[in-house]
C-alpha positions, -999 to +999 in steps of 0.1 A: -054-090-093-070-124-088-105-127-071-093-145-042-074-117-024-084-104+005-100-067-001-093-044+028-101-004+026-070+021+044-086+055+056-060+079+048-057+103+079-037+128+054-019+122+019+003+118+002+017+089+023+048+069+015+041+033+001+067+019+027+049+035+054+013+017+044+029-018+041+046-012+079+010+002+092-011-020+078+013-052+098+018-064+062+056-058+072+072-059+105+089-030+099+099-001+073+130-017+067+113-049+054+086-032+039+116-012+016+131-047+011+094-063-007+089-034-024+128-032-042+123-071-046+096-062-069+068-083-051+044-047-045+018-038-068+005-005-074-023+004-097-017-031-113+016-021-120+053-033-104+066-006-082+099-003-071+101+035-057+098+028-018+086+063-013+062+064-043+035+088-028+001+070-025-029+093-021-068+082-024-080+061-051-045+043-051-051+002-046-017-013-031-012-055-037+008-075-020+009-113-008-029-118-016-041-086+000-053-056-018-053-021-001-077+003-015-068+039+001-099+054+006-105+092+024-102+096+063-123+115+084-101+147+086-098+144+045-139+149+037 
C-alpha cells in the first residue's frame, strides 16, 4: 500500500461477505461479473496479499486494495 490511496471505511451489515460482492457494492466494478474478472486477473489485494479466490470470505478487520482505493471493513450497526 502506497500513501496516496484513497482510504474509505465499508460498514459490514453482516459477515462473512464475498470479496466479489464488496468490489460490485462499493461501484469499484460495474458488476459481479467484472468484479470476478479483476480479482482472477490478479489486480485485488487482500491483507497486502494477491488474491485470486473470488468468494474469499471477508469479515471485519479485512482491508481490500484495488486501483488506488483501500477498503477497510469495519463493523455495521446490526454487528455491535
Amino acid at each position: 500500500m502506497t500513501d496516496d490511496m484513497q482510504k474509505r471505511t465499508v460498514f459490514l451489515a453482516r459477515e462473512p461477505v464475498e470479496l466479489y460482492k464488496v468490489l460490485k457494492f462499493e461501484n469499484l466494478a460495474a458488476s459481479g461479473g467484472e468484479a470476478k474478472h479483476f480479482i482472477a486477473d490478479g489486480l485485488v489485494r487482500v491483507n497486502g496479499s494477491v488474491e485470486t479466490r473470488k468468494q474469499r470470505k471477508i469479515r471485519v478487520g479485512d482491508e481490500i486494495a484495488f486501483d488506488g482505493i483501500l477498503l477497510k471493513m469495519a463493523a455495521g450497526p446490526s454487528q455491535k
